[in-house]
C-alpha positions in Angstrom: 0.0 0.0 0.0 1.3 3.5 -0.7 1.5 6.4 1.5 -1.2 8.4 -1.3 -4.1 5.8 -0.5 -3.2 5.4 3.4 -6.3 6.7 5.0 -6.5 8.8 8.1 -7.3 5.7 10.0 -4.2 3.7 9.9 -2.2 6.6 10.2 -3.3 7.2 13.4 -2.9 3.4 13.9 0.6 3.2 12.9 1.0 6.3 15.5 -0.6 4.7 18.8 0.1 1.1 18.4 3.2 0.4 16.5 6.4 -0.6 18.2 9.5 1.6 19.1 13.0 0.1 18.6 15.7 0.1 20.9 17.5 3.0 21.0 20.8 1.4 21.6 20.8 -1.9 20.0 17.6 -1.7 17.3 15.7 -4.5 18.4 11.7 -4.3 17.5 10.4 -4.2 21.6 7.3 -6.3 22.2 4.9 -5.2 25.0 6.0 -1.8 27.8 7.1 -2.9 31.0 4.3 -0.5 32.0 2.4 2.6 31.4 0.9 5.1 32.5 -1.3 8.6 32.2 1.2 11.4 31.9 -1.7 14.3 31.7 -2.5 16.2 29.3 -3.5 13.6 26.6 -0.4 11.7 27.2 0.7 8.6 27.9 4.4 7.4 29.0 5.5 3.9 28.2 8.8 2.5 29.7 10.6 0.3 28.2 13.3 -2.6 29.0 15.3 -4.2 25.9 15.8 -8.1 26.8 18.5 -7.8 24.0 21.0 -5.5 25.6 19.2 -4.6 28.8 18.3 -0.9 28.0 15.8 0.8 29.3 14.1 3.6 28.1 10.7 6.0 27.8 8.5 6.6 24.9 5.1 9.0 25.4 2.2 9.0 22.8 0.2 12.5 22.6 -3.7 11.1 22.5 -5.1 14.6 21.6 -8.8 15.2 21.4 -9.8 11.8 22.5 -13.7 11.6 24.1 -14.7 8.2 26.2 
């Protein structure tokens, strides 16, 4: 599929539930060690590589989101 027919669905998708990489070693991480609300429409995963044992943050901006 290319970007031109992506619709605005799996953009947002790609954004919220894709995987972040290790920032030292590269290795595609699985599941956070845990999460939580941040405020403000965030949310702050952390992370913990069982490759090479580093840990680190991410934080996904929800924006207008309505429950």
């Amino acid at each position: 599929m290319s970007l031109q027919n992506a619709t605005p669905a799996l953009f947002a998708f790609a954004r919220y539930f894709t995987r972040p990489f290790c920032p030292h070693c590269g290795s595609e991480q699985m599941v956070p060690e845990s999460s939580e609300f941040a405020g403000r429409g965030r949310v702050r995963h952390a992370w913990h590589c069982d490759d090479c044992g580093q840990d680190f943050c991410t934080d996904v901006e929800l924006g207008n989101v309505t429950v």
